[in-house]
C-alpha positions as CSV (number, residue, x, y, z in Angstrom):
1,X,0.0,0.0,0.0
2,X,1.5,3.4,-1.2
3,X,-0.8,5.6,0.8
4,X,-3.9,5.3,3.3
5,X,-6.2,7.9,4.2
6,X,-8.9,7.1,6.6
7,X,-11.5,9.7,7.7
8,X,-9.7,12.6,7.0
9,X,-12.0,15.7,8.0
10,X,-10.9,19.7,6.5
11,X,-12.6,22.4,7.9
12,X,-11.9,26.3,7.7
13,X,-12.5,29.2,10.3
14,X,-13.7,32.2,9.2
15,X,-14.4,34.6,12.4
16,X,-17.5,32.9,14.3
17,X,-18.1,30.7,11.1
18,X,-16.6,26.9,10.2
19,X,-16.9,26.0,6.6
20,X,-16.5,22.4,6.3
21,X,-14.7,21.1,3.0
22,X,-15.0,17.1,3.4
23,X,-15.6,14.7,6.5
24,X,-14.6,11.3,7.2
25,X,-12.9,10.7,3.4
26,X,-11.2,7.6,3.1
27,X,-8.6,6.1,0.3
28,X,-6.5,3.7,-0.5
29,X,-4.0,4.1,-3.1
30,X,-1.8,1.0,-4.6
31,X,1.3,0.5,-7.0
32,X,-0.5,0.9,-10.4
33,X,-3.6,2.7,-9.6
34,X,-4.9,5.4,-11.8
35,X,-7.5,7.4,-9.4
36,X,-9.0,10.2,-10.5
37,X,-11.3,12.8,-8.4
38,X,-14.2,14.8,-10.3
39,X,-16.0,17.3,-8.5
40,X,-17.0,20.7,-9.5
41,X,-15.1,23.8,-8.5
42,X,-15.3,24.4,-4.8
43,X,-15.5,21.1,-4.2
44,X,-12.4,20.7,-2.4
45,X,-10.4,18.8,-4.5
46,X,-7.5,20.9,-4.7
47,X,-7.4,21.2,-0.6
48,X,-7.4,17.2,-0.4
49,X,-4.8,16.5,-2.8
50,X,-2.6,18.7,-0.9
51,X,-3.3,17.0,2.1
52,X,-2.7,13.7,0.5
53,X,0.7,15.4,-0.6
54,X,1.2,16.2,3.1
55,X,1.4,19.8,1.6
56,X,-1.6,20.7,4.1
57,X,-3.1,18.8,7.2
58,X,-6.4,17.5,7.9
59,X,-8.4,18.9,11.4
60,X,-8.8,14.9,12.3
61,X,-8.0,11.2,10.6
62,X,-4.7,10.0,9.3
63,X,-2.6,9.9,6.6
64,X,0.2,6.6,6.4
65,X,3.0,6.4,3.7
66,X,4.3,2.9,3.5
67,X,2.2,2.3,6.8
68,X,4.2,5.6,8.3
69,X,1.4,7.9,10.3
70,X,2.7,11.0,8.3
71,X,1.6,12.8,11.8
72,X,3.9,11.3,13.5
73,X,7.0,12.6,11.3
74,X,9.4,15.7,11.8
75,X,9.0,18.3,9.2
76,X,12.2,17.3,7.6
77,X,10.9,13.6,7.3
78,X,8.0,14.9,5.1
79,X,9.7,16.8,3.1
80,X,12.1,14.1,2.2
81,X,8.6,12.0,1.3
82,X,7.6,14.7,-0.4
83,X,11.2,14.7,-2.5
84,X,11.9,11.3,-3.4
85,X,8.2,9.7,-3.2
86,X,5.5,12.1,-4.1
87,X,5.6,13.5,-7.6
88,X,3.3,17.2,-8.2
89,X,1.7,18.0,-11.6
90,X,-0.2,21.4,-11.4
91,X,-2.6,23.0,-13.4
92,X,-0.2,25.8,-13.8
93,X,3.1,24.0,-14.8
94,X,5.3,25.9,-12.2
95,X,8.5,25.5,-14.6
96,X,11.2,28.2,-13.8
97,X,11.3,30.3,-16.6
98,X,15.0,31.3,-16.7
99,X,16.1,27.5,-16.7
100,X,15.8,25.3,-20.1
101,X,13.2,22.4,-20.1
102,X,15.9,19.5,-19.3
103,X,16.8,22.0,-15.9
104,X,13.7,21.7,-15.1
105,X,13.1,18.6,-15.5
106,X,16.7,17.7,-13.1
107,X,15.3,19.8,-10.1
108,X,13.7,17.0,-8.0
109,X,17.3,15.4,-8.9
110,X,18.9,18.0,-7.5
111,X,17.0,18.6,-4.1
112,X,17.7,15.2,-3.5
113,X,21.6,16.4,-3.4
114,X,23.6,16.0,-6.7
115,X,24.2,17.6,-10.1
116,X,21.2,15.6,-11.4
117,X,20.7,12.7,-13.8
118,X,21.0,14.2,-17.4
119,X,20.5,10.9,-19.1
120,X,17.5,10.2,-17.4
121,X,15.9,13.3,-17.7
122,X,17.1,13.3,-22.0
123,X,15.6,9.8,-22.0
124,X,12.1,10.7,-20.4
125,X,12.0,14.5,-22.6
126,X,12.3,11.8,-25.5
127,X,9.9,9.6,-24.0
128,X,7.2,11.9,-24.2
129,X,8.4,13.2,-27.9
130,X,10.3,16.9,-27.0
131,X,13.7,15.9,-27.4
132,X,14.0,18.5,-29.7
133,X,12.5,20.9,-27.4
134,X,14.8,19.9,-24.1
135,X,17.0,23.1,-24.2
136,X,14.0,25.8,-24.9
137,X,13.0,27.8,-22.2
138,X,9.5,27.6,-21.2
139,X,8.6,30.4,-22.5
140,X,9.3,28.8,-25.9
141,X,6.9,26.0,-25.0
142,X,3.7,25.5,-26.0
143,X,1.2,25.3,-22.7
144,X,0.7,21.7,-23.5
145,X,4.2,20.8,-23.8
146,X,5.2,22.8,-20.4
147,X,2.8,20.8,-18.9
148,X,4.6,17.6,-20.5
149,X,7.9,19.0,-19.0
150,X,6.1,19.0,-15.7
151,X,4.9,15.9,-16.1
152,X,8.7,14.2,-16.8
153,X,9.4,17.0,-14.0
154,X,7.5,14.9,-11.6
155,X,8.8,11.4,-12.3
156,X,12.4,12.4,-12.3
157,X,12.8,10.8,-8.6
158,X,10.5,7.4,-9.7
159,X,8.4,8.5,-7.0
160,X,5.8,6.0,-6.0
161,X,2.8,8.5,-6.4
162,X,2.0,11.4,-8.9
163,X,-0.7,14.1,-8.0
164,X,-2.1,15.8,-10.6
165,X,-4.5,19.0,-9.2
166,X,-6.6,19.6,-12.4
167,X,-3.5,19.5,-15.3
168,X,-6.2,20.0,-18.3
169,X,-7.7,22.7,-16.8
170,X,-6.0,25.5,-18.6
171,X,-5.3,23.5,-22.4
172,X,-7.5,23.1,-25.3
173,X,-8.9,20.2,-26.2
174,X,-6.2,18.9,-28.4
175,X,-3.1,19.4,-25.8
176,X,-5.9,18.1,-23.2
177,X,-6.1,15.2,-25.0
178,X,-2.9,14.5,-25.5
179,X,-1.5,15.0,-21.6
180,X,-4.6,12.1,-20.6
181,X,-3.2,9.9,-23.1
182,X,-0.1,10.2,-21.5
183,X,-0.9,10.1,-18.3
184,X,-2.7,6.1,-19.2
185,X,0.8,5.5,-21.5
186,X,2.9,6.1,-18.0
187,X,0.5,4.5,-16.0
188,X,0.7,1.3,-18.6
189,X,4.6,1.2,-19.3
190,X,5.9,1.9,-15.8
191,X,2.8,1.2,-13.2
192,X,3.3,4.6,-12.2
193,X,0.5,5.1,-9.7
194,X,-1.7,8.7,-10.0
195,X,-4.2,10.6,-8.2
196,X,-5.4,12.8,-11.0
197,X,-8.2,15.4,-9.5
198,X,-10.9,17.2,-12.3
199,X,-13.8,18.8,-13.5
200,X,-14.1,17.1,-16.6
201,X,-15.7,13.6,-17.1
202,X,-13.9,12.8,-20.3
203,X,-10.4,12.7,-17.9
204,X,-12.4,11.4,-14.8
205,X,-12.8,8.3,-16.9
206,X,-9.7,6.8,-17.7
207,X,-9.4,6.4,-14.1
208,X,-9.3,2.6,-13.2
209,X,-10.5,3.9,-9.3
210,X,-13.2,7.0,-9.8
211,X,-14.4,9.2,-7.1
212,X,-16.8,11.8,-6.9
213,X,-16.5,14.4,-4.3
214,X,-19.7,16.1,-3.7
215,X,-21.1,18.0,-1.1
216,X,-17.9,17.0,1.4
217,X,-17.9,13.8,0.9
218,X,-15.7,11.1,-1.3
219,X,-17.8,8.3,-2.8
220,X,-16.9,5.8,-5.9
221,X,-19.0,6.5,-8.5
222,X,-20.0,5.4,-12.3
223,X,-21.7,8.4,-13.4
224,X,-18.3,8.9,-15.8
């Protein structure tokens, strides 16, 4: 098991007022799985994606990495998880824009400690077709190949999990397309496991695990 969340609970304070997000969601996550979370926009998706990428904390229930209670660890423990076995896909790329794609891509590499695996990150640029594209800045990117660059940024670690918050939300249809195929083509050729959160039905339904979170709480659903 790569992650377990059971009866996580978000809620935010607002003077005298509590607005709850979700209650009591649970979620399991193994090697291979390809989860994705529809909801509309509100819903809370982004918030518990972060908190399954220990980038937030719930108000109550647990979160375990490779049966660690992430609760229990130091700050420094998490963010090592957060390094070497989490990988982030945004819906804004987050690419630096002063560094070429292949820098970008060798970050992860390189908080880890090290000059970074340029072999690796030329073989997964080609892997996803912009070899050709590896030393253009992102600015010379198309949106849908920065979002690529992100997505190779991610698995530059091999981490065990990849969260994507919404990463079609800001492409047409074509580059939309072409980022879910690739997210099933990674899932397929390495087992990468991903917890891909959306809007969109189309991308809710190459998910082999489907959720639908709706008025705070997480159920399986076939609706998509």
């Amino acid at each position: 098991m790569i992650l377990r969340a059971k009866n996580l609970s978000k809620s935010f304070r607002n003077g005298t007022k509590v607005l709850s997000v979700f209650s009591n969601v649970s979620l399991n996550i193994e090697k291979g799985d390809l989860v994705t979370i529809m909801g509309s926009s509100g819903a809370g998706k982004s918030t518990l994606l972060n908190i399954l990428g220990t980038l937030d904390k719930p108000n109550s229930g647990a979160l375990m990495m490779d049966e660690k209670d992430v609760a229990t660890l130091s700050q420094n423990e998490i963010a090592k998880i957060r390094n070497m076995h989490l990988g982030f896909v945004f819906q804004f790329h987050h690419l630096l824009p002063e560094f070429s794609a292949l820098e970008n891509v060798l970050i992860p590499n390189q908080i880890a400690g090290g000059e970074g695996n340029i072999s690796k990150g030329k073989e997964l640029l080609d892997y996803i077709g912009l070899s050709e594209r590896m030393d253009h800045f992102p600015s010379q990117l198309s949106g849908g190949e920065r979002l690529r660059v992100a997505v190779v940024r991610a698995l530059m670690n091999e981490p065990k999990l990849v969260l994507a918050d919404e990463p079609t939300g800001n492409l047409d249809l074509g580059n939309a397309n072409r980022l879910v195929n690739l997210f099933k083509k990674i899932n397929a050729d390495l087992n990468q496991a991903f917890i891909i959160t959306t809007h969109n039905s189309e991308v809710a339904a190459i998910g082999n695990k489907r959720f639908y979170l709706e008025g705070g709480a997480l159920s399986f659903s076939d609706r998509f």
